[in-house]
N, C-alpha and C positions, 0 to 999 in steps of 0.2 A: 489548632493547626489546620489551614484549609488541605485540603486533599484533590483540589481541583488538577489535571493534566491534562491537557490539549496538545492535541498532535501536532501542531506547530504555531506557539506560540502563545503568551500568557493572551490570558482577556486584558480589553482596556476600555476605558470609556468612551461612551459614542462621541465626543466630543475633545480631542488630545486637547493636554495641555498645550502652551508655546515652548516650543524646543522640547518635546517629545518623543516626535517622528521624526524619522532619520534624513538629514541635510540630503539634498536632490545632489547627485551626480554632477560635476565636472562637464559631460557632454551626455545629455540625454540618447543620443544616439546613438552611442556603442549601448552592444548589448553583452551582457555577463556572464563568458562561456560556462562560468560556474552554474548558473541557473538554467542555462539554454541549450537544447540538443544539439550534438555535438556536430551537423550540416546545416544550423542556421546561422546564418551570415547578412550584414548589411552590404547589398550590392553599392559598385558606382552610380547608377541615378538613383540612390536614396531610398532604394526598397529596402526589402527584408525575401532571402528566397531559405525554402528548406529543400533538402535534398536535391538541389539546382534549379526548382521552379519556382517563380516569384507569389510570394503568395495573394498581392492582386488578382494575379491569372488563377490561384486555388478559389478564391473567391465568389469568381465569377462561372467557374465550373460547378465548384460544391455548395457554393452558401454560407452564410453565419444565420447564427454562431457553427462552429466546427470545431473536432479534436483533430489536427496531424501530429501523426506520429511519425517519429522518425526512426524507418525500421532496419538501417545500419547503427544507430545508436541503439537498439535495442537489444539486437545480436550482441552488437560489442560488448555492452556489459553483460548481458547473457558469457559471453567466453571469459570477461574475467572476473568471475564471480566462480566457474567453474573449474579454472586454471587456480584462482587463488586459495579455493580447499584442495584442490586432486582427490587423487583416487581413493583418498584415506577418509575423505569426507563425503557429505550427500549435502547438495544444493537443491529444495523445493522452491519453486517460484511459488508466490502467495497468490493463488488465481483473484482471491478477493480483492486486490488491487484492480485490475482487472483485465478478463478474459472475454477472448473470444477465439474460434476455431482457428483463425490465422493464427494468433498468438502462441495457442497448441502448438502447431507445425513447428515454429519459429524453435519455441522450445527445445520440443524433441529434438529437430534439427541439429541445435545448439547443446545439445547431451545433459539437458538438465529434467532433473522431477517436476512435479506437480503436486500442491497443496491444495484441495478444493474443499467448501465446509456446507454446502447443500447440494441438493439433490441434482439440482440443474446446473450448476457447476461442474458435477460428474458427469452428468449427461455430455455435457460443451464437452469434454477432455475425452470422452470416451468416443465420439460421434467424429471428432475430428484426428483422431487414429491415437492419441495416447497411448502407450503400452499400459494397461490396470499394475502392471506392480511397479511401477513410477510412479503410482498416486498416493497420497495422503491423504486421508478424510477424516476433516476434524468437524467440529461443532458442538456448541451443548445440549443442543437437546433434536439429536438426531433420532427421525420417525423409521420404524418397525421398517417400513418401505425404503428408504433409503439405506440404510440399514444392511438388508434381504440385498438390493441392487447392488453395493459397496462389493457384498462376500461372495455372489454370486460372478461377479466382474473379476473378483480376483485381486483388489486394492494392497498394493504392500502393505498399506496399515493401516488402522483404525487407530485414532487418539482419544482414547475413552476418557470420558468428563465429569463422572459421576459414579457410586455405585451401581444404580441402576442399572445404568449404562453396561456395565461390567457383565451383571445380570445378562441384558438384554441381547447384547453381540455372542455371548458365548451360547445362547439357547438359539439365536438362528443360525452360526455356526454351526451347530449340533445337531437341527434339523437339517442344515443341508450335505450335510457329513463332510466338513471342511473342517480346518484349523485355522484361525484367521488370527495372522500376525497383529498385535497391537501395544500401543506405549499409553500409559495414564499420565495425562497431563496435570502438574501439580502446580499450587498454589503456592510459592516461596514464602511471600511477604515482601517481595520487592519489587516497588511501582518507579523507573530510573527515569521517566522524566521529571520528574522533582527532585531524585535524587533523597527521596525517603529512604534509606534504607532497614526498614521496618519489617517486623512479623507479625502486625496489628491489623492496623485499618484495612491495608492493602490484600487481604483476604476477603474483606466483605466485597463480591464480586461475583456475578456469576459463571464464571470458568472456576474449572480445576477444582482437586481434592487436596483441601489444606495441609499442608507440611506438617502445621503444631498441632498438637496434642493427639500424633499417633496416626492420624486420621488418612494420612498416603501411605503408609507403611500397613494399615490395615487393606486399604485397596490393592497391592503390591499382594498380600498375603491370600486374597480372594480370587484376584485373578490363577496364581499362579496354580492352585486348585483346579482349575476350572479345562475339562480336555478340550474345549472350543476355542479355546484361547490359546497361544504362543507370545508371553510377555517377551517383548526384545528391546526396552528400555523404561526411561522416562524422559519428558515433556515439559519444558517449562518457557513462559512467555512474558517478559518483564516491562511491555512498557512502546510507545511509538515515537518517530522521531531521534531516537537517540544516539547523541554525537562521541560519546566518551564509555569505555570497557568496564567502568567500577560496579556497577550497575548489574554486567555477567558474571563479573568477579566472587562478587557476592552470592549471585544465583546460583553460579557453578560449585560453589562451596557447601551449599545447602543441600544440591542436588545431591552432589557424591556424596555426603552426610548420609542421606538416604540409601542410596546403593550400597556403603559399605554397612548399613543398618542389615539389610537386605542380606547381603553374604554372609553376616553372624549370624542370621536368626537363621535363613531356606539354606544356605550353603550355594549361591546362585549368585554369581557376577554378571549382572545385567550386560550385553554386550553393545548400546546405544543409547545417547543420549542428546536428546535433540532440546536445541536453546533459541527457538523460537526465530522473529526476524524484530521490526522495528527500527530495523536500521535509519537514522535520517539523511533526508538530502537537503540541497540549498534551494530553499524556495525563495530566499531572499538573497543577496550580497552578503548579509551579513552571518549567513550560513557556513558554518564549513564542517561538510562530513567528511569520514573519513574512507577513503580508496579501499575495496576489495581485499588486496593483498595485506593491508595493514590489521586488517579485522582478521582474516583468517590466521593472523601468526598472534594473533593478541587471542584470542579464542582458544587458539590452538595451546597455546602456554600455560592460559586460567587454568583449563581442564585436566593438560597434562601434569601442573602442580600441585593441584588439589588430590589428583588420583594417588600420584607418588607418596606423600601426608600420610595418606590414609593406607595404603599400600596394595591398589587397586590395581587391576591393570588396566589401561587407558579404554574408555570406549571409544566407539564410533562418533563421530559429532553428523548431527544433522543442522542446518540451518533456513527460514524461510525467508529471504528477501524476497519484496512485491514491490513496493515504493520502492524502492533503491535501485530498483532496474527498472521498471516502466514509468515511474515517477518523474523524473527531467527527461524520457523520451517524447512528449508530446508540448503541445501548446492549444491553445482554447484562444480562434478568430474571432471574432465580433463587429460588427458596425455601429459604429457611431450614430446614437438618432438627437437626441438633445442632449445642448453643454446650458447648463442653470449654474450662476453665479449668484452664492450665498455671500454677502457682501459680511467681511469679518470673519467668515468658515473657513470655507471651501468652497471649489466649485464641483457642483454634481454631473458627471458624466453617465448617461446611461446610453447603455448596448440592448440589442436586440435576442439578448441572453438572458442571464441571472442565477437565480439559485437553483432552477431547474434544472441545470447544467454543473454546477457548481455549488455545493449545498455545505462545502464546507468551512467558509468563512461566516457564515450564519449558525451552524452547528458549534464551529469550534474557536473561534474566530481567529481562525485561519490565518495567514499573514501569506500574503502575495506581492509580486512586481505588476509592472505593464507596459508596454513601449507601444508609441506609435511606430507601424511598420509599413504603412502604404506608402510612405513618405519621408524624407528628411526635413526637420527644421531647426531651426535655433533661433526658434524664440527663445524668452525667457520660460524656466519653470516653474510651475504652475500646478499647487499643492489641488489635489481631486481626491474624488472619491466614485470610483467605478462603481456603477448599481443596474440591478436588470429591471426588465420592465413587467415586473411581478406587482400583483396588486398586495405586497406587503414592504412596512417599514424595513424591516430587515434584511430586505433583497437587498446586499452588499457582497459585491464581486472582491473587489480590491477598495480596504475602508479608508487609509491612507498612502498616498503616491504622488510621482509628480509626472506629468505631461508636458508637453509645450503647452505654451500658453496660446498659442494660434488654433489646438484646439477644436476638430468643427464636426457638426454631422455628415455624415458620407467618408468620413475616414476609418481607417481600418486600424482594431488594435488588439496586441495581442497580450496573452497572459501566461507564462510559462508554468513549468512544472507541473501539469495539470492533468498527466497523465496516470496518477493513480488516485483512485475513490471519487471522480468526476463521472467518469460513463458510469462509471459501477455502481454510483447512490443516483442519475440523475432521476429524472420524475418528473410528469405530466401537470404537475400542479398549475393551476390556470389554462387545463388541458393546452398545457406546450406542447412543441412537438422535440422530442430528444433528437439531439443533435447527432450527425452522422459521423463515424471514425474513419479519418483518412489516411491508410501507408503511403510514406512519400519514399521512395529511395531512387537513384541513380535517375533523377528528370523526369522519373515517372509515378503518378497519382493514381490509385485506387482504392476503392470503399471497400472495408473489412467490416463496416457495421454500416449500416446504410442510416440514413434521416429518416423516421416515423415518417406518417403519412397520415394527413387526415382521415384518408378512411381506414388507417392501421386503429383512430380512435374508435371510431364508429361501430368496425366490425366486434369490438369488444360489447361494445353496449348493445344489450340483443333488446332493450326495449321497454 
């Protein structure tokens, strides 16, 4: 049984079959509120504006390739991701999607946590005013130094990953005569984008302390030992992308399995349990997540059932959407430099971007849209294949799509969804230069991340 799961979408071959790839749209030129932040719009002359600016005119201000963001769709789903737990729940934004100091602010603004899993991630959230016990700091193999900074800061929790780990935060705890709140993040056995639901393979993994054979339950028992520590739950994380509940269903059942393991043996009802994020969104049409509100009453029910069963009383739920909220806020501009017709393929379209920018349709092979947005046309569509101008085969932006067929260099195009794990994996490879993040809201444009600079590369290089 293969064990392969890509964060959105299976692998396929570099070359689809006929009738494979999904039939081109009706009209190329609408664009699919499902996929695109919630103030892009195709104008009357045929553009495409966000946040009321045309993005010709962003173009020509900031450059491609570009990430805008759209930073009332940001908010918004920041509030209803907040509204749809309440007060009974904890919403962590997954910084690793990604962060930046503006994003902090937005945040907090917006009454939500923060999940960061290195060091400079804490730094970003600390530096740009985060309250430390709205943090979460997870990771597997977090250093003595980060560690020290986490409990010194004051971090609501540490999600320990390891015995070791258990070890190690309770002895700098200890030295700095603190108690530092923290949840052991556990290994289920259940990997929900394939919809495995297994207690096998899906433990071979480098997160977490496995469920079977005793081995959480012995971490559970070490911590709660330990005067550095204050155990205030468990941790569990099944999986990215994920459109359908079965998948929590099952985790949340395992979990409290453990908890009420927990209460017979220490006499100790763990009072939180936090179920991770992964939640998906539509990168393509053919997507459909599900809305805020629907996830917290489907959550909210697993966990309240399971507890009942067992005759728990309910914990806290934590939860970490990152993709799901910054994920359809942004879009990735590009320019058009050369249209190469493979006669019997496709024809290849390359931008003045690529994997540098976007690394995860080469990683994962990723499944994305693209619309021309300088422009309106109707031509006929015209099966392509987005690619940057990386000196590798596999610089592939968008592998299959359709365009108009008119097609040309000097147009502008754009690629949605593209706002989580794009800034946050990009990379210099072919010493590129990273592309700059742009908030667009109410008519007006500004840099939250600026564009590299060549001598941003140089100054690195001492020589």
């Amino acid at each position: 049984m293969s064990r392969s799961a890509h964060p959105a979408g299976p692998r396929h071959a570099d070359v689809l079959p006929e009738g494979h790839y999904t039939a081109p749209a009706a009209d190329l030129n609408v664009l699919d509120p499902k996929v695109w932040a919630q103030t892009v719009a195709r104008t009357a002359d045929g553009g495409v504006q966000v946040g009321g600016i045309e993005v010709a005119r962003l173009a020509e201000e900031f450059g491609t390739p570009a990430y805008f963001l759209d930073e009332d769709d940001f908010r918004a789903r920041c509030a209803a991701w907040r509204d749809a737990f309440g007060s009974e729940a904890d919403v962590f934004y997954a910084g690793k999607a990604f962060l930046s100091r503006a994003v902090v602010r937005w945040l907090h603004e917006e009454g939500l946590n923060l999940d960061v899993c290195s060091g400079g991630e804490l730094a970003t959230a600390l530096s740009a005013g985060m309250p430390a016990e709205r943090i979460a700091f997870h990771g597997n193999n977090k250093t003595e130094d980060e560690i020290r900074r986490a409990v010194e800061a004051g971090v609501g929790r540490i999600v320990l990953d390891s015995f070791q780990e258990i070890v190690r935060v309770a002895h700098i705890a200890d030295s700095l005569g603190k108690r530092q709140r923290v949840q052991i993040r556990v290994t289920v056995g259940v990997e929900a984008h394939t919809h495995e639901f297994i207690a096998t393979a899906h433990e071979d993994q480098k997160f977490g302390i496995a469920l079977a054979g005793g081995q959480a339950a012995e971490a559970v028992r070490r911590a709660l030992k330990l005067d550095g520590l204050e155990l205030i739950g468990i941790h569990s994380h099944i999986g990215s992308q994920i459109f359908d509940m079965a998948g929590f269903e099952v985790a949340a059942r395992r979990v409290v399995g453990l908890l009420a393991e927990v209460r017979d043996e220490h006499g100790v009802e763990l009072p939180e349990i936090d179920l991770g994020g992964g939640l998906g969104i539509a990168y393509t049409s053919d997507d459909d997540p599900r809305e805020p509100q629907e996830i917290a009453k489907a959550l909210s029910e697993i966990v309240t059932r399971e507890c009942e069963a067992a005759s728990l009383r309910t914990p806290r739920i934590s939860v970490e959407p990152g993709r799901a909220i910054v994920g359809p806020t942004a879009f990735t501009l590009y320019t058009v430099g050369t249209v190469k017709p493979l006669e019997g393929l496709r024809t290849y379209v390359s931008v003045d971007g690529g994997m540098s920018d976007n690394i995860r349709t080469a990683l994962y092979d990723a499944e994305y849209t693209v619309a021309l947005v300088s422009r309106r046309s109707d031509a006929e569509p015209l099966l392509v294949r987005v690619v940057g101008k990386h000196c590798e085969s596999g610089d592939i932006v968008v592998k299959d799509a359709f365009l108009p067929a008119d097609i040309a260099p000097g147009d502008l195009i754009a690629v949605p969804a593209t706002g989580a794990y794009c800034r946050s994996m990009a990379s210099n490879y072919n010493h590129a230069l990273r592309p700059p993040v742009v908030a667009v809201r109410d008519g007006e444009a500004r840099v939250i991340v600026r564009r590299e600079t060549e001598e941003d590369l140089l100054r690195l290089d001492v020589g």
